[in-house]
N, C-alpha and C positions, 0 to 999 in steps of 0.2 A: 079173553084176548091173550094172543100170546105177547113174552118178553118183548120191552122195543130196546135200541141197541145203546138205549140212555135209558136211568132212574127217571120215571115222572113225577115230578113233583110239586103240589100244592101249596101255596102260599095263604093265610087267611089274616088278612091285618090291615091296618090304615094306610093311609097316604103319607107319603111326603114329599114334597114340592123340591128340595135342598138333596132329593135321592139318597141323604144320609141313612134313615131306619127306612120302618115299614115296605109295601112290595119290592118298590125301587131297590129298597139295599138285599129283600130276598133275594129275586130275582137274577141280582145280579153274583148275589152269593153261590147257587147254585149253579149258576155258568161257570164261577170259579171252579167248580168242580166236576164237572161235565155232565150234571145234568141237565133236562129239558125242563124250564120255568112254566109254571101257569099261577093264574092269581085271582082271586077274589078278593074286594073291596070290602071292608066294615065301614068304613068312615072316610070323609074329606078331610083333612085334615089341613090347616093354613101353619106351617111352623114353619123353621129354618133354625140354625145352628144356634140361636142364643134365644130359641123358645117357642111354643105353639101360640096362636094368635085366634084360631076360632077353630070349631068342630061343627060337621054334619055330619049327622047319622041319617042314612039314607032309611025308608020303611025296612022294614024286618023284613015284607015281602021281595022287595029287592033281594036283599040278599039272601033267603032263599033259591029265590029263580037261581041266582049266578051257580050256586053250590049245584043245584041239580042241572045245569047246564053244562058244567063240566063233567059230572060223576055218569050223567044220561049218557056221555059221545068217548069219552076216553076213561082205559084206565089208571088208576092213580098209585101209584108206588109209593108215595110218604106223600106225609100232611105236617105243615109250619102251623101253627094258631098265633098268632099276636095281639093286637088290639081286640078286643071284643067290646068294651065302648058298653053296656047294659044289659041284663037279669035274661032281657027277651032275646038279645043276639047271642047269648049263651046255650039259650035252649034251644033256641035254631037252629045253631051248630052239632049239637049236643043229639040233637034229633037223626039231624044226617049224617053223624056218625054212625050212630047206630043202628042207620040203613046200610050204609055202604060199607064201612067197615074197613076202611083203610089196612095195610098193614102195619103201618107206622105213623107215629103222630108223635108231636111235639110241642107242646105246650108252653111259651114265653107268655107268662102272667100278667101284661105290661097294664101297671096300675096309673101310672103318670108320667109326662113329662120331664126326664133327669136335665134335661137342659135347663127347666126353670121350675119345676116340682108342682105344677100343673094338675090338677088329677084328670085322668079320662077315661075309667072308668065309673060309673054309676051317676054321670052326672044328669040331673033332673028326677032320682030314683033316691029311693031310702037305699044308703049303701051297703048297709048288712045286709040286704036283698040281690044287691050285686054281687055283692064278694061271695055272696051262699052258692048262687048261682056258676060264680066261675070255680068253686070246690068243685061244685060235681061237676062242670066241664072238665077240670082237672083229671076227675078219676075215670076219665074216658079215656085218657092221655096212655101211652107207654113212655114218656118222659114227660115231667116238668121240670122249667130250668128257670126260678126265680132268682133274680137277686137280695139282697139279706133286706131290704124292706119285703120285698115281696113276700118275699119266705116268712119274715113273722107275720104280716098281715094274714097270710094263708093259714097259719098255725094259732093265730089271734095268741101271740106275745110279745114281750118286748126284742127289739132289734136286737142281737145275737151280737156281742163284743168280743168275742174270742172266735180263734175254729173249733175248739172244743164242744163251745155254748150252739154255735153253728150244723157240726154235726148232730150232736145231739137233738135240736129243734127239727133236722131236716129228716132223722128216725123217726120224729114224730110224726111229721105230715105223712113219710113216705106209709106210712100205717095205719094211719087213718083214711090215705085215700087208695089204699091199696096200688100205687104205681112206683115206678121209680122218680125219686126228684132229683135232682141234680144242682146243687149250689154253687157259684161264684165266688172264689174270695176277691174277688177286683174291689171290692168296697172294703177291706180291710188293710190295716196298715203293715206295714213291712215291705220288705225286700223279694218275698216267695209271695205269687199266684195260685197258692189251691184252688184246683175242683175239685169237687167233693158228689161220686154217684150213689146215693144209697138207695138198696133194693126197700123193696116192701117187708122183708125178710130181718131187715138193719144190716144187712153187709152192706160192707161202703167197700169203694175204691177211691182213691183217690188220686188225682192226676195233678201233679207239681208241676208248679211253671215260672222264672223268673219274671218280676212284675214290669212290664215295660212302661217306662217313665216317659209319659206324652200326655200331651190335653186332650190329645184329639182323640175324643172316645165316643161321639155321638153315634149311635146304634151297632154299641157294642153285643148288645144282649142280642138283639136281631141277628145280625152276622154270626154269634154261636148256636143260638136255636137252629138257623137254617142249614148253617154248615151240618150239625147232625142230622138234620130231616136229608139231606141232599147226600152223606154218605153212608147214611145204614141201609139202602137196598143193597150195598155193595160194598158190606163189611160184614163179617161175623157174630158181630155182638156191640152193644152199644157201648164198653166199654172202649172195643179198639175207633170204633168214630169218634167215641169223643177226643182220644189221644190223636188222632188226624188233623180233627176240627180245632181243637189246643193251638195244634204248631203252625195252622194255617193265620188261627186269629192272630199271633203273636206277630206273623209277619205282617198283615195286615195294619195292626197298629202301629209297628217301627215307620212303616210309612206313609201311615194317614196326613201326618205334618206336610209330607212334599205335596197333597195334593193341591193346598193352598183356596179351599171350599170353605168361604163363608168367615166371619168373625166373631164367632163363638168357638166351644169347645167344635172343631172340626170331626170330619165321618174318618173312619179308615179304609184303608185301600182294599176294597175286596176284589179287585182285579191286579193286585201288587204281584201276582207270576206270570202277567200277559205283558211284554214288549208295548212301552208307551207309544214310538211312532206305529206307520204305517208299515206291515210284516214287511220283514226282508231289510228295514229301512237302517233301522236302529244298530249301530257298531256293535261289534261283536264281543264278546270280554270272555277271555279265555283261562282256563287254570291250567297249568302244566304240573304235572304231579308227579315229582322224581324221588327217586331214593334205588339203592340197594338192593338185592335182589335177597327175599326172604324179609322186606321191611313192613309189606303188606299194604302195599299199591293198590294193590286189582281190589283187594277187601275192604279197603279204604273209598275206595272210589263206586264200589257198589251199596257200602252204607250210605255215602251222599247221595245217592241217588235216590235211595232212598226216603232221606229226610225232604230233600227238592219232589220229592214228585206230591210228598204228602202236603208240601206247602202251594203247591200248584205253580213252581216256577217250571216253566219251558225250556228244557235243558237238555243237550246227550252227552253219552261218552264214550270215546275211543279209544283205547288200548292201543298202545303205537308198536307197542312190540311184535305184533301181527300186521302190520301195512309193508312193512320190509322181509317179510321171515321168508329166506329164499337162498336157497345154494346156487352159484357163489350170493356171496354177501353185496348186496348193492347196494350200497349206504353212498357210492361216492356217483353216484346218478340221481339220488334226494328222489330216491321214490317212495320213502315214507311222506314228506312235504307234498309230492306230489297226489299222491294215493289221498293224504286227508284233505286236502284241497277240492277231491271230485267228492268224497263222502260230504263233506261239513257244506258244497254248494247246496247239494238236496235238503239237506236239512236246515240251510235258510230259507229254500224257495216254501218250507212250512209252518215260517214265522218264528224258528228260533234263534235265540241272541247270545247263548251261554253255553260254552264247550268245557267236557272236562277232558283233559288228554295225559295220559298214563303212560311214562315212559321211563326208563332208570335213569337216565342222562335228562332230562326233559329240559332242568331247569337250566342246562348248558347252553339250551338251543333255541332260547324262546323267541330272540327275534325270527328266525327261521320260519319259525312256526306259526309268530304272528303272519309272516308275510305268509304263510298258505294259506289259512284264513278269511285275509282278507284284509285292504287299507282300514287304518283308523284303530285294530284292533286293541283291545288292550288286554293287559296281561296279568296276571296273579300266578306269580311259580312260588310255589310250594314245595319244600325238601322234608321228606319223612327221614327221621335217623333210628336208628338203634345200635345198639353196643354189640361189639361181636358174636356174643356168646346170645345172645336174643336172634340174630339173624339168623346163625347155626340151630337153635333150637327150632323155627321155623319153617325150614330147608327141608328140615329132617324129616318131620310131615310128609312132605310129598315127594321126596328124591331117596333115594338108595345107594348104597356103594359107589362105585367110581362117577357116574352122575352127581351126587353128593358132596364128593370131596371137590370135583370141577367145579361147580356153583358157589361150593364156598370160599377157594380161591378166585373167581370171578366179582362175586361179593366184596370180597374184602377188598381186593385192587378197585370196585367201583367206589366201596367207601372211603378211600383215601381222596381218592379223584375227586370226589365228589365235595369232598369236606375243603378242599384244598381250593378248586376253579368256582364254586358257586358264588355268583354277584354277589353284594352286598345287598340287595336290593331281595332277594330271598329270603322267604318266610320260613325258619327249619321251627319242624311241630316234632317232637320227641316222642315217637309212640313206646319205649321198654315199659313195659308193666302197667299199660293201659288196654281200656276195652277196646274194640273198632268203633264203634259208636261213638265212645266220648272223641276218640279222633278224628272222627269223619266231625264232628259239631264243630269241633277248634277250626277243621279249613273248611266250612259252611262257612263261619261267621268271618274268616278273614278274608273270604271271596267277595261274599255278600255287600261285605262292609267297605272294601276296597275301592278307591277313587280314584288312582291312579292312572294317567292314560297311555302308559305305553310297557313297552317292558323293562328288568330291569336289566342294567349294562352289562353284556355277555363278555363271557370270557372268550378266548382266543379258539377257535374253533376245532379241536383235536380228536377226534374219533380215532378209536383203535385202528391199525387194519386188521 
């Protein structure tokens, strides 16, 4: 069959009633990310946020049938594994894998219950029979992604207290079952979230993450298994999904707490970059990103873009220096206000809520701006600075001779201006002697995090002529 214009994607795990883990939170994981969901059931599962309550495991025949129901009619782009629940739903699996032969599979080990430390696998079975069982499911895997019980359980040692002890245990497995594993440190303590992917080979990479401080973690591990099954048809390497799937969970979890699900540890938001109301409905919240010319706006504003599209927020961005650029100069007709008003309409009527706008003055003009926009908007103006001799060296780059020398006197009269009329109410982010990247993170997180509902108090409204 040929390509379809979405990753298909396989789910293979329990229920849950609370749509926190299992298909529910698949499912929904991979719409995060624009794939197409399908799902297979292992088990019923009776849980909710503060714990499982009963299991059924439906005949093995069951879920047979379902695996070749879907593998018989469509084809499959990645496979999620999850719960597998006993010895014989392992070899079932185990079996149709290696019929069909997925490209990608993913294996979350899920041995119990974290809500209340339940076990579900091997239960009514000798469990060394189980756990034997889901090794070699394991080495059918091109990722397993346990957490640090899982991971020794799989390794038969003790829990791993360090990353060190961690990496090392997870060389092991990835060697013995010849696949890559992929470790968690959300179970260790500190300040830093290591993953940790090591080949079968022992190269590791590791992928750093600040640990986000929240209760609400109920199918954490789900939500990463899936998010990698759902971005490696349409990534290059399981390293770069996992770095996608990283910065998706991380938002995910900052705002699991607002979802307000349940009175236990709560799920996270795996639709936290879809607009809460009904499209088009939801106020708009705008960044305005000014500074200097040679301060590295348009670079700035193309890293965030960056970073938002891999978190799955719904987001554009328009360059305002190109809505007016016209001989003569028509700035005192507001047909840049005008011009973003017809662009940012279309791109509400397609459900998005978050504009980034780029302009040297920006942060001069934000009520302006909100009102193109649209009532209610709000605002986050942001000022990029650098020091003279940083702007000049930038400039330089891509301007020449008498172009060169004009910019840089145009520069330096914007950064006077600039530093001079900026509200109070403006966010100045310093980029001299920083990456783009760590800059574009500083105004992610001061947009993201931003509660304010309007803009902040403009100064007196002076354009050059």
């Amino acid at each position: 069959m040929s390509a379809g214009s979405r990753p298909r994607v396989l789910t293979i795990a329990g229920t849950d009633p609370t749509g926190g883990a299992g298909v529910a939170a698949d499912l929904k994981t991979f719409a995060a990310h624009g794939a197409y969901g399908m799902a297979v059931v292992t088990a019923l599962v009776a849980q909710n946020t503060r714990g499982v309550r009963s299991v059924y495991d439906p005949p093995v025949q069951v879920l047979a049938a379902q695996l070749d129901a879907v593998s018989d009619d469509v084809t499959i782009d990645a496979v999620k594994i999850g719960l597998v629940g006993s010895a014989a739903y392992a070899r079932a699996i185990g079996a149709w894998l290696d019929r069909v032969r997925p490209p990608h599979v993913v294996l979350d080990p899920v041995l119990g219950a974290s809500a209340a430390g339940r076990p579900l696998l091997g239960r009514g079975e000798r469990a060394d029979d189980a756990l034997a069982a889901l090794r070699d499911l394991a080495a059918r895997a091109d990722v397993v992604t346990p957490n640090l019980a899982e991971l020794a359980a799989l390794a038969g040692v003790p829990v791993p207290a360090s990353v060190t002890a961690m990496v090392e245990t997870a060389r092991t497995l990835a060697a013995d079952l010849d696949t890559r594993v992929l470790v968690t440190g959300g179970h260790l303590g500190g300040r830093r979230s290591p993953d940790t992917l090591v080949a079968p080979s022992g190269a590791v990479v590791t992928v750093d993450g600040e640990r986000v401080e929240t209760a609400h973690t109920h199918g954490t591990g789900c939500a990463l298994s899936s998010a990698l099954a759902a971005l490696r048809p349409v990534r290059p390497s399981w390293e770069s999904a996992l770095r996608d799937a990283k910065t998706w969970l991380a938002g995910a979890l900052r705002d699991g707490g607002r979802l307000d699900v349940g009175r236990g540890p709560g799920p996270v938001d795996h639709l936290h970059g879809i607009p809460v109301r009904q499209r088009g409905t939801q106020p708009a919240h705008l960044l305005v990103l000014g500074g200097r010319s040679g301060v590295g706006k348009s670079s700035v504003a193309f890293a965030l873009h960056d970073l938002l599209s891999a978190e799955g927020v719904r987001h554009a961005v328009v360059e305002g220096d190109a809505l007016d650029l016209a001989w003569p100069v028509p700035w005192q007709h507001r047909v840049a206000e005008r011009n973003l008003a017809d662009v940012w309409r279309r791109y509400r009527e397609l459900g998005h809520d978050r504009l980034v706008y780029t302009n040297t003055v920006s942060v001069l003009e934000a009520n302006a701006l909100a009102a193109a926009v649209g009532p209610g908007t709000r605002v986050t103006a942001v000022l990029l600075t650098s020091d003279d001799a940083t702007a000049r060296e930038r400039l330089a780059r891509r301007e020449r001779g008498a172009s060169l020398a004009a910019h840089v006197e145009r520069s330096d009269a914007a950064s006077r201006r600039l530093d001079a009329e900026a509200p109070s109410g403006v966010h100045r982010v310093v980029t001299d002697g920083r990456d783009v990247d760590d800059v574009a993170r500083e105004v992610r997180d001061l947009w993201l995090g931003d509660r304010t509902p309007s803009a902040p108090t403009p100064a007196p409204d002076r354009r050059p002529a």
